[in-house]
C-alpha positions as CSV (number, residue, x, y, z in Angstrom):
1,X,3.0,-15.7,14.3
2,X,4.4,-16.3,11.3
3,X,6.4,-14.9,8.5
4,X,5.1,-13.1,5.3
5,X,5.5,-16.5,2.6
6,X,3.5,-16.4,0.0
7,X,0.7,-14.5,-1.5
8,X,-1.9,-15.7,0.0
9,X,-0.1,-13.7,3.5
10,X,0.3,-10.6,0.7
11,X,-3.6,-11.1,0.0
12,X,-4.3,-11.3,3.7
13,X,-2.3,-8.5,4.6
14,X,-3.6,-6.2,1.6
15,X,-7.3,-6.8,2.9
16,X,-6.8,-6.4,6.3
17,X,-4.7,-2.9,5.7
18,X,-7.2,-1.9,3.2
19,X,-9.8,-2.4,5.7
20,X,-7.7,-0.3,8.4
21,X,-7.2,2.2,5.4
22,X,-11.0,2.0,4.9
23,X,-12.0,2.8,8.5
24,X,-9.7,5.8,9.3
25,X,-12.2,9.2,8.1
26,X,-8.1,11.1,7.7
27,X,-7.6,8.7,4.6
28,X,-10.7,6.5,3.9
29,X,-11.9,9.3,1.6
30,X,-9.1,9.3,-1.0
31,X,-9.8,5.9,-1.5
32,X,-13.8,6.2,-1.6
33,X,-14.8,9.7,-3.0
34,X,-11.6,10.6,-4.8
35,X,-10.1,7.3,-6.5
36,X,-13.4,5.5,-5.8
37,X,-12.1,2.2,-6.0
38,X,-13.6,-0.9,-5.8
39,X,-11.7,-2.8,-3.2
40,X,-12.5,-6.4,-4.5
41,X,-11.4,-5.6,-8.0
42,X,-8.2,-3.5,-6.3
43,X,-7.2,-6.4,-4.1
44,X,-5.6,-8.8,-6.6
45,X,-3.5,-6.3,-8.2
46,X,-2.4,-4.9,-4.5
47,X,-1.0,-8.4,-3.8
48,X,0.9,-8.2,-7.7
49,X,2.8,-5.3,-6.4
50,X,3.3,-6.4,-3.3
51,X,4.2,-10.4,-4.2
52,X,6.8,-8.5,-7.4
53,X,8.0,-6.1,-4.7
54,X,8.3,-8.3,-1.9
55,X,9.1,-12.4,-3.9
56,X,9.9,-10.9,-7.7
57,X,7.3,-12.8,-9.0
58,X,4.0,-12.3,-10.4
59,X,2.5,-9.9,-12.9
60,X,2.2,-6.6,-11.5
61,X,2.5,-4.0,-14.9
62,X,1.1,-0.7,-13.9
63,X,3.2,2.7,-13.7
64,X,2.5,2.6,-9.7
65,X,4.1,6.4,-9.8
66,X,1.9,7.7,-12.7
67,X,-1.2,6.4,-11.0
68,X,-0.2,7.7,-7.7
69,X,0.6,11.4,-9.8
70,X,-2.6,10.8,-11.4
71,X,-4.4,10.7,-8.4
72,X,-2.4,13.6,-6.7
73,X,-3.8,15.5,-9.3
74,X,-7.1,14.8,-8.3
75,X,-6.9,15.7,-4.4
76,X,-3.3,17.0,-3.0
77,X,-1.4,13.7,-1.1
78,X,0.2,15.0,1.9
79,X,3.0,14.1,4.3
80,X,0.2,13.5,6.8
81,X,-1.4,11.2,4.1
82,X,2.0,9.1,3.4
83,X,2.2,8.8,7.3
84,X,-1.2,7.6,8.0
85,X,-0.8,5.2,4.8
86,X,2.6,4.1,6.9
87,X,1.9,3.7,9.8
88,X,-1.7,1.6,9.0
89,X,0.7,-1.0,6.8
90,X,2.8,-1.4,9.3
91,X,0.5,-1.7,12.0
92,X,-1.3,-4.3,10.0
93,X,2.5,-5.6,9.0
94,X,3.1,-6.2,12.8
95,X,-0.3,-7.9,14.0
96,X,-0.3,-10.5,11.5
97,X,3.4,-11.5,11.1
98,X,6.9,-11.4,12.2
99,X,9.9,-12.2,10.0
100,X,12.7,-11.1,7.7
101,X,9.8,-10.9,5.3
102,X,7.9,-9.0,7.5
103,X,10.6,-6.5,8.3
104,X,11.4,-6.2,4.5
105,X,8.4,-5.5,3.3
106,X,8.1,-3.0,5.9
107,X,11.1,-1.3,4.3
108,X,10.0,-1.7,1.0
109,X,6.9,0.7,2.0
110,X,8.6,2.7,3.6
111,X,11.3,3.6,0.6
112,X,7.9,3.6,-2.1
113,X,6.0,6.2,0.4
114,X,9.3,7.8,0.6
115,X,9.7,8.2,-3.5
116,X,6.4,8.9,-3.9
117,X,6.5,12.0,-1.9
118,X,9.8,13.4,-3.2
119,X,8.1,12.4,-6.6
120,X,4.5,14.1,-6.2
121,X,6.3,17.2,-4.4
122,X,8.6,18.1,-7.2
123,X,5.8,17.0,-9.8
């Protein structure tokens, strides 16, 4: 396997989590019935985030806390949530690629899920 490089690997990985995300009744619901998004128009600015986060490049603009607050609003985000969100990404993380990439954007989700939650709890 090889190491997250460019983002085309972020777009992979995005769909392939998405897809996990997608599958699993726990979360899949949040996505479809509360944010209802539309995955092909959500992909591409997934992989912004990710490809700023992960390369600092791209375009990504959004307030990725105020749309995650937003949504909070909607239907409560739990710890069990955040750790199902988790441990999908880096499942997906680990069966596509291995690397210092890999491993740091690993980290990277796991300080954003982390913020988020101390974020939306104290909210």
């Amino acid at each position: 396997m090889k190491d997250i490089e460019t983002r085309e690997d972020i777009a992979l990985l995005m769909r392939e989590f998405y897809n996990r995300l997608l599958a699993d009744p726990a979360i899949s619901y949040i996505f479809t019935d509360v944010a209802k998004i539309d995955l092909e128009a959500h992909l591409p600015h997934l992989t912004d985030f990710w490809e700023l986060s992960l390369f600092h490049t791209g375009n990504y603009k959004k307030n990725v806390m105020q749309l995650h607050l937003d949504l909070n609003a909607k239907e409560s985000l739990t710890d069990t949530h955040f750790d199902i969100w988790l441990s999908h990404f880096n499942t997906t993380t680990d069966t596509l690629f291995t690397g210092s990439n890999t491993e740091k954007i690993k980290t990277r989700a796991l300080s954003i899920a982390t913020i988020m939650k101390i974020k939306i709890q104290s909210a």
